[in-house]
C-alpha positions as CSV (number, residue, x, y, z in Angstrom):
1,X,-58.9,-65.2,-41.6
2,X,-60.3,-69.0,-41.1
3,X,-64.0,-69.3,-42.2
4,X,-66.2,-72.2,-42.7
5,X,-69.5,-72.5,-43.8
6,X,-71.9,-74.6,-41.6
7,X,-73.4,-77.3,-43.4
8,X,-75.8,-79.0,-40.6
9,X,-77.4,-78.4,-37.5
10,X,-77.9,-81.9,-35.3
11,X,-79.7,-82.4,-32.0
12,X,-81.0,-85.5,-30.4
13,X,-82.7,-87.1,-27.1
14,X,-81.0,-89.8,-25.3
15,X,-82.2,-93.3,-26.6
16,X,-81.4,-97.2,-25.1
17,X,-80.5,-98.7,-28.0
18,X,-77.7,-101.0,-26.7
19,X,-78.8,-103.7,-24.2
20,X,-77.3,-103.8,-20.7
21,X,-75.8,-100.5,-21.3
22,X,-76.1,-97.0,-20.6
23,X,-78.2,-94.6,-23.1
24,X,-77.1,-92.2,-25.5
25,X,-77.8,-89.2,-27.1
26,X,-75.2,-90.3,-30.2
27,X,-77.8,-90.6,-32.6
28,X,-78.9,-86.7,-33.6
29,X,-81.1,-85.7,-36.4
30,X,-81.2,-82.8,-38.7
31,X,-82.4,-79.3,-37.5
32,X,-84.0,-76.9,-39.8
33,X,-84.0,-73.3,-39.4
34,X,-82.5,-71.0,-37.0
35,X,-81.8,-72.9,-33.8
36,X,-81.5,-71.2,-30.2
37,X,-78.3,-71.2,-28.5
38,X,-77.9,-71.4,-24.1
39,X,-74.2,-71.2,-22.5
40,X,-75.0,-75.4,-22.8
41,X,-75.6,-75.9,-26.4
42,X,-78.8,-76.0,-29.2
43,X,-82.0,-76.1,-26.7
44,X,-83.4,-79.0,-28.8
45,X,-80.5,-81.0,-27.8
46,X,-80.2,-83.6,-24.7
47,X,-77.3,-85.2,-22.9
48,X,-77.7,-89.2,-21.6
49,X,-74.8,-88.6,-19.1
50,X,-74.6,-85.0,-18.1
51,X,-70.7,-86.8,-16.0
52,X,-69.1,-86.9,-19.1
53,X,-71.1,-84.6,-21.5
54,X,-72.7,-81.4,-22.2
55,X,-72.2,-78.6,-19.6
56,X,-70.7,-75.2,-20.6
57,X,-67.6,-76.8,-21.3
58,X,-69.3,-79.0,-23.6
59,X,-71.2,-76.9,-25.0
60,X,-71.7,-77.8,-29.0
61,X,-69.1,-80.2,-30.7
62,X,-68.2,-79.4,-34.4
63,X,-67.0,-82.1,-36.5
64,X,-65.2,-81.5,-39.4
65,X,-67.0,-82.8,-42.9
66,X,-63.7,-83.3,-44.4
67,X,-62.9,-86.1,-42.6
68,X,-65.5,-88.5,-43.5
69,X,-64.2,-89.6,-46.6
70,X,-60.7,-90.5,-44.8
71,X,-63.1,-92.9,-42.9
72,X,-65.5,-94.3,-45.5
73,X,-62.4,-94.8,-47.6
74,X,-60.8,-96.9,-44.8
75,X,-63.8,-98.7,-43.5
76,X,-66.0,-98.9,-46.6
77,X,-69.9,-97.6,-46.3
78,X,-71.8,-101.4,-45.9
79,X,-72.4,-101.0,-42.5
80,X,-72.6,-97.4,-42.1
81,X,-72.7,-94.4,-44.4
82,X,-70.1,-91.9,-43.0
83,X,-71.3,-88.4,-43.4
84,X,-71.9,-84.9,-42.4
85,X,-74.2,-85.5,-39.1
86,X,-73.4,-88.9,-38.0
87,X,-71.1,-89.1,-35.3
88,X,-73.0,-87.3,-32.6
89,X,-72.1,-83.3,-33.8
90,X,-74.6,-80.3,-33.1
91,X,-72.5,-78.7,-36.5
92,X,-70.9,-79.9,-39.4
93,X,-68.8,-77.5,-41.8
94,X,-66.7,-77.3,-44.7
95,X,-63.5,-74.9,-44.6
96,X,-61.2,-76.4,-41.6
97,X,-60.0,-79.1,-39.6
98,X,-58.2,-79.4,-36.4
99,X,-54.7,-78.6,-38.0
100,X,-56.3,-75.1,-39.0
101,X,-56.9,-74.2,-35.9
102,X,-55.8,-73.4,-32.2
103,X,-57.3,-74.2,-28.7
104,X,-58.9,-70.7,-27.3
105,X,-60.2,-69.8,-31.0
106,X,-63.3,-67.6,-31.0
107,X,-65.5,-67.5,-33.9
108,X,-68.5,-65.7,-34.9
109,X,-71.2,-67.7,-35.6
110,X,-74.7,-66.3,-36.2
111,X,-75.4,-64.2,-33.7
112,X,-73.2,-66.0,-31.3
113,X,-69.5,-66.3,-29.7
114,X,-68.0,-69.8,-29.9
115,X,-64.8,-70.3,-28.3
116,X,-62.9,-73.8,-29.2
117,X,-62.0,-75.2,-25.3
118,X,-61.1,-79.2,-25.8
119,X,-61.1,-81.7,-28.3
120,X,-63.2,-84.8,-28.2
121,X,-62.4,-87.9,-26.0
122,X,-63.8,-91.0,-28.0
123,X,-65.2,-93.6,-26.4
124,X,-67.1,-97.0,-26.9
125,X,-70.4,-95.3,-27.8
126,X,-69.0,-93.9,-31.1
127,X,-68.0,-97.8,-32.2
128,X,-71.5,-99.0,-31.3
129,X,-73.2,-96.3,-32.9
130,X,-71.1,-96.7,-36.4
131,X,-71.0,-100.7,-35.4
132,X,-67.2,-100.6,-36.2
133,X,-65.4,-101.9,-33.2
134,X,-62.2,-99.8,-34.3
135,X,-63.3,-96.2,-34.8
136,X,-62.6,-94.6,-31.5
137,X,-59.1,-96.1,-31.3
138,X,-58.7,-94.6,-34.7
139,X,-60.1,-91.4,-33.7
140,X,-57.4,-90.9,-31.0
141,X,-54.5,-92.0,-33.4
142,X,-55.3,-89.8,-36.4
143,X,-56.0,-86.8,-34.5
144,X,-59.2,-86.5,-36.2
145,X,-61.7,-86.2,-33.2
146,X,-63.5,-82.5,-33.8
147,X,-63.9,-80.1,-30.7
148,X,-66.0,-78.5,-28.7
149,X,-67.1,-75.3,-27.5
150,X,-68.1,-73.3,-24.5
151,X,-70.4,-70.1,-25.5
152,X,-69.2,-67.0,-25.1
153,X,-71.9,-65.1,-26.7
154,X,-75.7,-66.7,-26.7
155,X,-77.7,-66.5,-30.3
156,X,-79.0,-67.9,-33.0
157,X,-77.3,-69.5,-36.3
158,X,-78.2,-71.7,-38.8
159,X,-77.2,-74.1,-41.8
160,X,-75.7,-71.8,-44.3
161,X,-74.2,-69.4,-42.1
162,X,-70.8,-68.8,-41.9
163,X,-68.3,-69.4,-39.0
164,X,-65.4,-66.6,-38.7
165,X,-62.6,-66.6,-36.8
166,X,-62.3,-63.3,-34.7
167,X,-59.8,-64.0,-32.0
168,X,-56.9,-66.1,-31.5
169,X,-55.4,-65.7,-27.8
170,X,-53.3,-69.0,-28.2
171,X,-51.7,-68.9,-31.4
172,X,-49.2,-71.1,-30.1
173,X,-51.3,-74.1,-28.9
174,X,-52.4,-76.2,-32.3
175,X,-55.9,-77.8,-32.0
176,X,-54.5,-81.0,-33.4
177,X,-51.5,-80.8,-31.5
178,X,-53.0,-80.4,-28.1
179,X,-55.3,-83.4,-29.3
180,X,-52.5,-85.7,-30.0
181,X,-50.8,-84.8,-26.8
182,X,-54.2,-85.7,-24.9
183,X,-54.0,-89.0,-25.4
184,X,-49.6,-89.4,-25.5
185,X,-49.1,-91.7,-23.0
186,X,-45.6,-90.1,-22.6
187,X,-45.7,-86.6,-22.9
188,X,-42.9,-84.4,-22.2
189,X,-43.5,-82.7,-18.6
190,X,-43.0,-79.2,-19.5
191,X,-46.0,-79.5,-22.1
192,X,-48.0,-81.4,-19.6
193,X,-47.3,-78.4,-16.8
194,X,-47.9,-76.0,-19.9
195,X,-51.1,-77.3,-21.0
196,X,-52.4,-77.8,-17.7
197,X,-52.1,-74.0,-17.0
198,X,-53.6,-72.9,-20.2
199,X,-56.4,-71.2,-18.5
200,X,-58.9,-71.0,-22.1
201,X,-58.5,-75.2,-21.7
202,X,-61.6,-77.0,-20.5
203,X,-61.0,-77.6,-16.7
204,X,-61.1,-81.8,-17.1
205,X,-58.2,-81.8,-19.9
206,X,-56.4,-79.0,-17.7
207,X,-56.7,-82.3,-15.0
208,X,-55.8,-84.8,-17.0
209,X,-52.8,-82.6,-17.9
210,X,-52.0,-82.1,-14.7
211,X,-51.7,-85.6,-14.2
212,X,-49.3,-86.3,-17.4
213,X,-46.6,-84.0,-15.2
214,X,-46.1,-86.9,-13.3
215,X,-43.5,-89.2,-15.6
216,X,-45.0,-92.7,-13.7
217,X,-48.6,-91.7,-14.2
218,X,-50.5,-94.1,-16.3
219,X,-53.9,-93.5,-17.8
220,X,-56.5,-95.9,-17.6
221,X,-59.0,-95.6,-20.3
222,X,-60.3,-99.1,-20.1
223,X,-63.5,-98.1,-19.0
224,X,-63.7,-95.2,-22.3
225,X,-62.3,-97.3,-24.6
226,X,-62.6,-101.4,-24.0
227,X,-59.6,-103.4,-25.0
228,X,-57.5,-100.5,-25.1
């Protein structure tokens, strides 16, 4: 049985802190106590750009603490401390990563139901924010992107509880595998047709699999991620 332990609760409000471009929410502070949870995520917590986050399918996303020493290993700390709570999450834990786990999970957390329904699609916001220039890209290639939920179950949790897994309907579908086949420019058809009728998927990857059935379709994620 997977269980982590929940080792923060973040929420934030969307700020302009980038001139000549849009606000964001990226920047969320530590929450103390039990917090409330809606079918759209910690009530403290506000979305810039409700088009591309928050929403049921967006829920809450959960990043991974083990993963921040990969990055202050690779990028150094003198411009910004990677750790627990910095890269826009409502939760942080220790006990799993995306390799642990599969898309359709369902976790008790609290009194609440989480269910794991897409992984994170980096964009330009995360490089400002950490002021490296390279994260995002890196965030796509490693797989290491956390995930987020849709609530199953409203409730309350808090720092210090513990998050169990209680059902697994897609044992067969890797968190970090459906990740990495996200962003494959040239995935294999039968796992784009697959994945795109995975009906515990969030309905925008379910698209954008849809799309990746087509051999000669090409992605353009200038616009998410400049330069790419």
């Amino acid at each position: 049985m997977r269980t982590a332990q929940i080792l923060g609760v973040y929420a934030g409000k969307p700020e302009d802190r980038w001139g000549g471009k849009a606000p964001s929410s990226i920047r969320k502070s530590l929450i103390k106590g039990a917090v409330q949870l809606t079918e759209t995520g910690i009530a403290e917590d506000q979305q810039a750009d409700l088009a591309v986050h928050g929403g049921p399918e967006k829920a809450l996303h959960h990043y991974p603490s083990e993963h921040y020493a990969n990055w202050a290993e690779r990028f150094g700390t003198s411009l910004f401390a990677y750790e627990p709570g910095t890269f826009g999450e409502n939760i942080s834990s220790s006990g799993f990563t995306e390799e642990d786990l599969c898309i359709g999970d369902v976790f008790a957390a609290g009194t609440a139901r989480l269910q794991i329904c897409q992984g994170r699609q980096p964009c330009w916001k995360l490089n400002m924010h950490t002021q490296n220039p390279a994260l995002a890209a890196h965030f796509q290639k490693t797989g290491k992107t956390g995930w987020y939920y849709r609530v199953l179950e409203t409730g309350v949790f808090k720092a210090g509880d513990s998050m169990t897994l209680i059902d697994r309907p897609c044992p067969d579908w890797n968190l970090k595998d459906v990740i990495f086949a996200r962003f494959n420019p040239k995935l294999e058809s039968s796992t784009a047709s697959a994945l795109a009728n995975l009906a515990v998927l969030a309905d925008p990857w379910r698209a954008a699999f849809a799309k990746k059935v087509d051999p000669d379709f090409v992605e353009d994620t200038s616009r998410r991620l400049p330069g790419s």
